[in-house]
mmCIF file of the N, C-alpha and C atoms, coordinates in Angstrom:
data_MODEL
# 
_entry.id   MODEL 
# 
loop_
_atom_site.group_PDB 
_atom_site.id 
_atom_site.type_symbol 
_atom_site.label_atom_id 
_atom_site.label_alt_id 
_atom_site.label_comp_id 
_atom_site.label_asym_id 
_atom_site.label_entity_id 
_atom_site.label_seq_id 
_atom_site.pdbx_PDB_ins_code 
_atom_site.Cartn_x 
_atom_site.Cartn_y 
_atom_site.Cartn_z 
_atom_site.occupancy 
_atom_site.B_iso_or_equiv 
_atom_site.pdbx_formal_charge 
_atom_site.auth_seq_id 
_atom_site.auth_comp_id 
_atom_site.auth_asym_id 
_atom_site.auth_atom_id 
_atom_site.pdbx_PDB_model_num 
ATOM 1   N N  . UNK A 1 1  ? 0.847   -1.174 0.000  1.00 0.00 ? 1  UNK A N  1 
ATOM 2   C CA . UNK A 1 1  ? 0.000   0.000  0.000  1.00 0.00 ? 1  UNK A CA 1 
ATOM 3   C C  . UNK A 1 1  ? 0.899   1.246  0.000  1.00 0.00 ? 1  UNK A C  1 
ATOM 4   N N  . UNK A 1 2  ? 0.824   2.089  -1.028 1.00 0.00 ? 2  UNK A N  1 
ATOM 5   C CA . UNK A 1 2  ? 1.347   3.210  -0.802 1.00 0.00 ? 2  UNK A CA 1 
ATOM 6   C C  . UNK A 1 2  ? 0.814   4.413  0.232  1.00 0.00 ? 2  UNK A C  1 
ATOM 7   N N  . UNK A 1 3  ? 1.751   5.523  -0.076 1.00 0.00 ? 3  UNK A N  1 
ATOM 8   C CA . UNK A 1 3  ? 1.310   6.154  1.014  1.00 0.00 ? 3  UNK A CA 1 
ATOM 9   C C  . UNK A 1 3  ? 0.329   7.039  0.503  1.00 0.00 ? 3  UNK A C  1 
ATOM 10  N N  . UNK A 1 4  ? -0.013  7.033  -1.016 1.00 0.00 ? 4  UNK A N  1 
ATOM 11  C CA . UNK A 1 4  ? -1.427  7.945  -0.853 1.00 0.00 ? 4  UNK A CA 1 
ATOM 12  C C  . UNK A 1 4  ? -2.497  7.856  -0.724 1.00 0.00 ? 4  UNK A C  1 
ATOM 13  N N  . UNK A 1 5  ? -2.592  5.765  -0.730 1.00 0.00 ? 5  UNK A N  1 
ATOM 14  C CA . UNK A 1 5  ? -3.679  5.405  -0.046 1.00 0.00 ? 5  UNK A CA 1 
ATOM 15  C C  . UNK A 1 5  ? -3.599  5.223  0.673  1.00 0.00 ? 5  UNK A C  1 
ATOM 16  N N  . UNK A 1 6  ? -2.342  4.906  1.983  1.00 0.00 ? 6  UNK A N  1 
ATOM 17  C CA . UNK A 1 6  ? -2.670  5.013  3.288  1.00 0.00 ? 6  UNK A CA 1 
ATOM 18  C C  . UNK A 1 6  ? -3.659  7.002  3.671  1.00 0.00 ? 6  UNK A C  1 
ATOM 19  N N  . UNK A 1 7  ? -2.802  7.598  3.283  1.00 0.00 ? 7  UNK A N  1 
ATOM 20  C CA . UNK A 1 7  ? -3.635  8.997  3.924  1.00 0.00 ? 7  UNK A CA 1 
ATOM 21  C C  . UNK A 1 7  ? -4.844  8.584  3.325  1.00 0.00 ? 7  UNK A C  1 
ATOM 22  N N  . UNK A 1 8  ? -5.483  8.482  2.021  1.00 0.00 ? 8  UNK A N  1 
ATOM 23  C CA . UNK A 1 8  ? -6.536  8.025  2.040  1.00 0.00 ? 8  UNK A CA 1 
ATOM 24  C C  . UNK A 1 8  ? -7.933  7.576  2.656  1.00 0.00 ? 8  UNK A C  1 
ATOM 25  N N  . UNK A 1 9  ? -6.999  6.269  3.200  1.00 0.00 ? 9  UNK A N  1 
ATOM 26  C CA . UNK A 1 9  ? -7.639  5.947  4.152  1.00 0.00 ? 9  UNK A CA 1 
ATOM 27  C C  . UNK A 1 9  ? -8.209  6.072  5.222  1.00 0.00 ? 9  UNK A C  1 
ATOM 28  N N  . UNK A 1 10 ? -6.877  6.969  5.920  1.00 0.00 ? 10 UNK A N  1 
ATOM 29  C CA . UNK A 1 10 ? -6.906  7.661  7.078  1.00 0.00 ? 10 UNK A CA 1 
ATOM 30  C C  . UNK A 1 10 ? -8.194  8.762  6.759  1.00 0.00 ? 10 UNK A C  1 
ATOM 31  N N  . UNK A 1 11 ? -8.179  9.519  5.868  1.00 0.00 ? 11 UNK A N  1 
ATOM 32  C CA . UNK A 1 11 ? -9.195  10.639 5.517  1.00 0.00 ? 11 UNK A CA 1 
ATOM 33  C C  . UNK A 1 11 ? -10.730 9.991  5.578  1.00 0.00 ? 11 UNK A C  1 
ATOM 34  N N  . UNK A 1 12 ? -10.832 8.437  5.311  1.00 0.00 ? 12 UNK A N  1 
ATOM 35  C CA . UNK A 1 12 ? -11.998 8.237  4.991  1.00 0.00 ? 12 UNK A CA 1 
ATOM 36  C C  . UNK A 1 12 ? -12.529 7.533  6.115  1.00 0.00 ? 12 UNK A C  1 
ATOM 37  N N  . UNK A 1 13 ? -11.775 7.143  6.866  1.00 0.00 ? 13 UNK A N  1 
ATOM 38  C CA . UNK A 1 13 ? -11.871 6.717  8.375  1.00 0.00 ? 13 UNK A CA 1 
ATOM 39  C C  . UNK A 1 13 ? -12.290 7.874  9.307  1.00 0.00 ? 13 UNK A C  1 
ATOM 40  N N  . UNK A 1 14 ? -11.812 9.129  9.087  1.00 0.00 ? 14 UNK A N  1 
ATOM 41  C CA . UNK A 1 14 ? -12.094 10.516 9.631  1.00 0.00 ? 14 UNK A CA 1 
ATOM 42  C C  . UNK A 1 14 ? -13.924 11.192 9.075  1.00 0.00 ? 14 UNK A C  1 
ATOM 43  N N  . UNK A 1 15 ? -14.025 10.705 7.897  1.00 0.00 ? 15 UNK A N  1 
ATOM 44  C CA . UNK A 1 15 ? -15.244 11.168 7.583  1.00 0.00 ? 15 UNK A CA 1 
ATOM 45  C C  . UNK A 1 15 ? -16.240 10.123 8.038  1.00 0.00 ? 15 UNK A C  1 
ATOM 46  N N  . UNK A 1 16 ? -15.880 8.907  7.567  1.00 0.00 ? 16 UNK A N  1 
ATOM 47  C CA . UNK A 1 16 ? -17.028 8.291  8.501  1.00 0.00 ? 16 UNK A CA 1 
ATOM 48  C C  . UNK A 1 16 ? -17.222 8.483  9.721  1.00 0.00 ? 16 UNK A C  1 
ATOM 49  N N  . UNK A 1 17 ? -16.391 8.633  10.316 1.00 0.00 ? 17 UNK A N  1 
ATOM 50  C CA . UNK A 1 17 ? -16.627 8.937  12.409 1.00 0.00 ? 17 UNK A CA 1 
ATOM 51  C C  . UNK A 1 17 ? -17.408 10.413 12.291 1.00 0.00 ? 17 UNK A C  1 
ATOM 52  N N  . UNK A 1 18 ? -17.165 11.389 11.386 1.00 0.00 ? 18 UNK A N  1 
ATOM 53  C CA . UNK A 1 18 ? -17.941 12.518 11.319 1.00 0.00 ? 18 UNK A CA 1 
ATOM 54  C C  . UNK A 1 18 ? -19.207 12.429 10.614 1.00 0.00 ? 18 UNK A C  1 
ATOM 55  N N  . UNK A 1 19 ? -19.699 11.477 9.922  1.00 0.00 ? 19 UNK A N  1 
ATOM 56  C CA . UNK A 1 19 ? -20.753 11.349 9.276  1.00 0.00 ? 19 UNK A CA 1 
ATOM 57  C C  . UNK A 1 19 ? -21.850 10.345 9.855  1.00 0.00 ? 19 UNK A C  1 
ATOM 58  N N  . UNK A 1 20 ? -21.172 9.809  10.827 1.00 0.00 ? 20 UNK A N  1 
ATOM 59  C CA . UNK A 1 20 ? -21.493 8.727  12.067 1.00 0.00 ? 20 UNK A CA 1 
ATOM 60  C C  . UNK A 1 20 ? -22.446 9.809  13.067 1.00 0.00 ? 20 UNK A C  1 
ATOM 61  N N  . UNK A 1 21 ? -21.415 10.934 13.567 1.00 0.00 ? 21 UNK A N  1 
ATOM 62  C CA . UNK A 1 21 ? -21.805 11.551 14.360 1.00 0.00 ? 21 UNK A CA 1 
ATOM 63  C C  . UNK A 1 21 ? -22.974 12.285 14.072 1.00 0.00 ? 21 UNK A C  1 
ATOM 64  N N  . UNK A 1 22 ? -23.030 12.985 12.790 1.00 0.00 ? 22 UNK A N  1 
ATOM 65  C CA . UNK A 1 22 ? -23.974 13.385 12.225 1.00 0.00 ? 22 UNK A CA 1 
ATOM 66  C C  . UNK A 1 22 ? -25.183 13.552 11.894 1.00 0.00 ? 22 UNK A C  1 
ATOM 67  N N  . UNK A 1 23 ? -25.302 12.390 11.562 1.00 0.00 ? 23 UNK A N  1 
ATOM 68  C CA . UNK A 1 23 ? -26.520 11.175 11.503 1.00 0.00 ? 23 UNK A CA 1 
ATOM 69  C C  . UNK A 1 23 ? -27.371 10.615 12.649 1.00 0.00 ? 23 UNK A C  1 
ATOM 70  N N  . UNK A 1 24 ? -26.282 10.590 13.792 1.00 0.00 ? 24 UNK A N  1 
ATOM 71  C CA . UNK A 1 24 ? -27.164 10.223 15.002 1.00 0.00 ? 24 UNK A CA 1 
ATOM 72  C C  . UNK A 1 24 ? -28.177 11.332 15.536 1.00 0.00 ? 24 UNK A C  1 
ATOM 73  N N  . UNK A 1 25 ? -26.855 12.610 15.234 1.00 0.00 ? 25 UNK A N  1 
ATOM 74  C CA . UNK A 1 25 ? -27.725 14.145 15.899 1.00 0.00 ? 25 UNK A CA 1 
ATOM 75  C C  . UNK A 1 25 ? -28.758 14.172 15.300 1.00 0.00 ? 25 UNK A C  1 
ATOM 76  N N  . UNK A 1 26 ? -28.436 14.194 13.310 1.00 0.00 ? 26 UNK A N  1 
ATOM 77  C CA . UNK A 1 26 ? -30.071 14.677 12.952 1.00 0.00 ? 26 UNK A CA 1 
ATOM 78  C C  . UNK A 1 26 ? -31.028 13.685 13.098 1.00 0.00 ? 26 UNK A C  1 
ATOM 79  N N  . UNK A 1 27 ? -30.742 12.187 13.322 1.00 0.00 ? 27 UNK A N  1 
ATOM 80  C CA . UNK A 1 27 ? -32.062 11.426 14.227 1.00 0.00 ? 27 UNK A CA 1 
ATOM 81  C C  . UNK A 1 27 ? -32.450 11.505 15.224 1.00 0.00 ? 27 UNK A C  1 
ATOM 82  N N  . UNK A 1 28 ? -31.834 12.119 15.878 1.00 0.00 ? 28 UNK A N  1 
ATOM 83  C CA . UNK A 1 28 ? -32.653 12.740 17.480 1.00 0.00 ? 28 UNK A CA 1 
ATOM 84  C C  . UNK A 1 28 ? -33.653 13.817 17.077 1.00 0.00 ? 28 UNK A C  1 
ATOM 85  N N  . UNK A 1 29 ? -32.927 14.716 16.282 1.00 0.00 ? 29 UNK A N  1 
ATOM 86  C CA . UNK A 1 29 ? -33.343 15.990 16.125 1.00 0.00 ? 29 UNK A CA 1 
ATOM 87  C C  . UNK A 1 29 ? -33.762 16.534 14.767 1.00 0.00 ? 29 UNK A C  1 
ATOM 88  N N  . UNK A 1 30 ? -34.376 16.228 13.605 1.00 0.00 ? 30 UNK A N  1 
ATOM 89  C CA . UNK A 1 30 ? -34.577 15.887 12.651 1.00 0.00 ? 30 UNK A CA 1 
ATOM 90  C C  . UNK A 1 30 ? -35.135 17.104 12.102 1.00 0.00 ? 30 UNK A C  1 
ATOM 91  N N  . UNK A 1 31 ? -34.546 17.951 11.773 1.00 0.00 ? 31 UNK A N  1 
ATOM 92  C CA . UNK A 1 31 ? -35.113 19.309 11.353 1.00 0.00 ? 31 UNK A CA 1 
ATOM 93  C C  . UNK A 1 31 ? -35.349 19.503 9.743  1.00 0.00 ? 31 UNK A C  1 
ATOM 94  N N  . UNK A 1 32 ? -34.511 18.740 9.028  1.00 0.00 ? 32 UNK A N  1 
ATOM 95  C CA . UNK A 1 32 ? -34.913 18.536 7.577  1.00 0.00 ? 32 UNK A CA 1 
ATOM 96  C C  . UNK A 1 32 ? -35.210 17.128 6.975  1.00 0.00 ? 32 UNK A C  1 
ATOM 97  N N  . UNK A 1 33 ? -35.781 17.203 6.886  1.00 0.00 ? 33 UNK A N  1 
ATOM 98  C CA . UNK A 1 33 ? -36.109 15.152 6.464  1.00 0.00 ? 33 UNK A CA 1 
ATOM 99  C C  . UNK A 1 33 ? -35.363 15.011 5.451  1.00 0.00 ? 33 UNK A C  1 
ATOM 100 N N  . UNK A 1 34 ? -35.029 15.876 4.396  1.00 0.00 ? 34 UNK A N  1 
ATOM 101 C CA . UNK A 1 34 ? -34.149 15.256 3.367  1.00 0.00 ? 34 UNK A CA 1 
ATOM 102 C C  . UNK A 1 34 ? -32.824 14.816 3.937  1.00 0.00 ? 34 UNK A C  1 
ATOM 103 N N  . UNK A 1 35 ? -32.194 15.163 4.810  1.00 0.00 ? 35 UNK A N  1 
ATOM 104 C CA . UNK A 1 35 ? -30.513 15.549 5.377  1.00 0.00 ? 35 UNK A CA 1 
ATOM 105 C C  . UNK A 1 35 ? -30.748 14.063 5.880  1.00 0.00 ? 35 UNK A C  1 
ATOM 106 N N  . UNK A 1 36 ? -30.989 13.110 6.621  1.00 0.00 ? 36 UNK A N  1 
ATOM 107 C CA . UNK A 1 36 ? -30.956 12.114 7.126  1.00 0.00 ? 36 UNK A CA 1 
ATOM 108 C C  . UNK A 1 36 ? -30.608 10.933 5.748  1.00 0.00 ? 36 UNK A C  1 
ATOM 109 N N  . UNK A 1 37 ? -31.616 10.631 4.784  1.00 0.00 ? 37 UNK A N  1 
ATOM 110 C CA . UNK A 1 37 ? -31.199 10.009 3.709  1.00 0.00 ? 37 UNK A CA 1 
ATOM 111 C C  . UNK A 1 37 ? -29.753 10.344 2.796  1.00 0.00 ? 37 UNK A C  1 
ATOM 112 N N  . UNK A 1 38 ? -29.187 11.723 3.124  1.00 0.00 ? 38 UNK A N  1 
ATOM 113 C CA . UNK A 1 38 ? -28.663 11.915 2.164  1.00 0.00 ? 38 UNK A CA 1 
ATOM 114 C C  . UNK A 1 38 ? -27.030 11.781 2.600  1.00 0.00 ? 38 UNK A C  1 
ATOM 115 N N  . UNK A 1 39 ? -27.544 11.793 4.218  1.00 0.00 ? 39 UNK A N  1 
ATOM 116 C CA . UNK A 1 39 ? -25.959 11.542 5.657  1.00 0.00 ? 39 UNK A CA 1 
ATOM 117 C C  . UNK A 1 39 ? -26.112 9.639  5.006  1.00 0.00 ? 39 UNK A C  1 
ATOM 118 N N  . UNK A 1 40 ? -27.171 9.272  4.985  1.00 0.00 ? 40 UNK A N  1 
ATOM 119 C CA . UNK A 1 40 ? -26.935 7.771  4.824  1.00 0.00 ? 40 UNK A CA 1 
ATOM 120 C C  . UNK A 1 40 ? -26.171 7.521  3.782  1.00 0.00 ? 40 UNK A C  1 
ATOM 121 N N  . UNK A 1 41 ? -26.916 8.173  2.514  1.00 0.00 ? 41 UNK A N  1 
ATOM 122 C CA . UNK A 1 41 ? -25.858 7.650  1.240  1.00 0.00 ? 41 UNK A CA 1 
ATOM 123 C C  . UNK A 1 41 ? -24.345 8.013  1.116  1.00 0.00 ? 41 UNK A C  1 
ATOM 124 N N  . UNK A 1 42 ? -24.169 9.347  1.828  1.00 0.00 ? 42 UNK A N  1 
ATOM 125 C CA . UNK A 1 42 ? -22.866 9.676  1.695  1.00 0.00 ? 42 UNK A CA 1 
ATOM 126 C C  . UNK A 1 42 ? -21.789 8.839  2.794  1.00 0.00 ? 42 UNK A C  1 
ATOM 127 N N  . UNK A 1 43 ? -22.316 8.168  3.749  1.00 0.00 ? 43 UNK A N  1 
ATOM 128 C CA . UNK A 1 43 ? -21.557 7.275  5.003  1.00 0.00 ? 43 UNK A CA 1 
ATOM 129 C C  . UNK A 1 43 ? -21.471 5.867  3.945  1.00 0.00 ? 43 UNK A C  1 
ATOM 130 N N  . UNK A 1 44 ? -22.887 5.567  3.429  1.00 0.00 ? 44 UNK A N  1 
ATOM 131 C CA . UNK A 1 44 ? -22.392 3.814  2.725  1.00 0.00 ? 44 UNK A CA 1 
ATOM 132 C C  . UNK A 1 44 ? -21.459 4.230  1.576  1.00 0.00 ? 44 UNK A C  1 
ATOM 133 N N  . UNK A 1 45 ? -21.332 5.912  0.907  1.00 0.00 ? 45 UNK A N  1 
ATOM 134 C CA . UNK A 1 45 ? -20.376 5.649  -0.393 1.00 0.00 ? 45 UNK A CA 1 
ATOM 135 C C  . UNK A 1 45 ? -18.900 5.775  0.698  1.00 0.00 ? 45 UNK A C  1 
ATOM 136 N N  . UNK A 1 46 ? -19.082 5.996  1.515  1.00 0.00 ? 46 UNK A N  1 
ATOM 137 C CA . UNK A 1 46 ? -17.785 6.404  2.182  1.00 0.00 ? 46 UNK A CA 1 
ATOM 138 C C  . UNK A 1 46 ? -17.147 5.052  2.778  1.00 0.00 ? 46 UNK A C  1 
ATOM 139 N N  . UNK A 1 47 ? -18.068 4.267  3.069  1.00 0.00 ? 47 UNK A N  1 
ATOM 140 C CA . UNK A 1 47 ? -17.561 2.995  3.753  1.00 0.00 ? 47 UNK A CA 1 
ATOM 141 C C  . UNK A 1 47 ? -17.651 2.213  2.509  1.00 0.00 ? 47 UNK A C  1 
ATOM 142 N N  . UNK A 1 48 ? -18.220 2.165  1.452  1.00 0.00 ? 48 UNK A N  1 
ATOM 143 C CA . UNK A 1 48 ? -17.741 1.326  0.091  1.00 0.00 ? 48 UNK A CA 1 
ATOM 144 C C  . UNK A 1 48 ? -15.997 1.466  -0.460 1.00 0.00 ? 48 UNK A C  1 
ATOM 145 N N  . UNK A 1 49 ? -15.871 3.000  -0.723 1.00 0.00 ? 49 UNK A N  1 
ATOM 146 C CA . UNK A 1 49 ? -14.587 3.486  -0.998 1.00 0.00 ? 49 UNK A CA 1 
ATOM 147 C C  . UNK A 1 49 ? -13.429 2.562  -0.066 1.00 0.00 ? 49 UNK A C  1 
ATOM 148 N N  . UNK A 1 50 ? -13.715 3.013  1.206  1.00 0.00 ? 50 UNK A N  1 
ATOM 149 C CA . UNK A 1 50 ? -12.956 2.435  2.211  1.00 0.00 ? 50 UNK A CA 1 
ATOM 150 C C  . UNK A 1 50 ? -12.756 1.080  2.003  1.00 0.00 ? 50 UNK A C  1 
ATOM 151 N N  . UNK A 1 51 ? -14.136 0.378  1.959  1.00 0.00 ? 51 UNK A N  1 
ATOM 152 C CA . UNK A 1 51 ? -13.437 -1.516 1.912  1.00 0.00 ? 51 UNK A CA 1 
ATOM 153 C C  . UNK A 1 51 ? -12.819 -1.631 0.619  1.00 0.00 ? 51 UNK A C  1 
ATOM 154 N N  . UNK A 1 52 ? -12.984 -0.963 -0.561 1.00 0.00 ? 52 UNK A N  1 
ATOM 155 C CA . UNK A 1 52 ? -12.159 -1.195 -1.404 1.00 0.00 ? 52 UNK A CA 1 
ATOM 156 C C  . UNK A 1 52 ? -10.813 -1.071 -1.598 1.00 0.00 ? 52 UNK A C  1 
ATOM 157 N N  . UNK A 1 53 ? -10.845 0.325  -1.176 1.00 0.00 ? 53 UNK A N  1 
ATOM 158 C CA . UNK A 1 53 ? -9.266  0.347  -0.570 1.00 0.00 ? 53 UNK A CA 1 
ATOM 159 C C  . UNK A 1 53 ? -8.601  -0.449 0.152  1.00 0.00 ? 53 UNK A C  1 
ATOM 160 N N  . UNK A 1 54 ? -9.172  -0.879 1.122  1.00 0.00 ? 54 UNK A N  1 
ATOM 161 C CA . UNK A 1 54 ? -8.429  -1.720 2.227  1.00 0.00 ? 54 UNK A CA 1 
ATOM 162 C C  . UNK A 1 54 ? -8.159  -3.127 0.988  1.00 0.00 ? 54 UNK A C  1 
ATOM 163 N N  . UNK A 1 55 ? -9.018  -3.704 0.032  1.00 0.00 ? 55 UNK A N  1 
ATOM 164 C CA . UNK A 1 55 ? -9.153  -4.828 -0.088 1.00 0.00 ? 55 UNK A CA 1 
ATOM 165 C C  . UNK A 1 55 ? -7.559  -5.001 -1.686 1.00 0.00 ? 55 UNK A C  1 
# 
């Protein structure tokens, strides 16, 4: 693995934990209904990217 997919990785490991966090707030607190579907798709393209990389 080189190192520009290690930072990579690292970057996409950083957005999921922030898109994690995200997602939980606006399900507590749900002020736009679109923003919840759209935290989802952008966390599964983010964790797709990621297992590919890793793989």
């Amino acid at each position: 693995m080189d190192k520009k997919t290690k930072k990579r990785i690292e970057v996409l490991q950083q957005k999921v934990a922030k898109l994690q966090q995200l997602l939980a707030a606006a399900k507590k607190q749900p002020d736009d209904p679109a923003e919840i579907p759209r935290l989802e798709l952008e966390l599964k393209a983010a964790r797709e990217e990621l297992s590919a990389l890793k793989s």
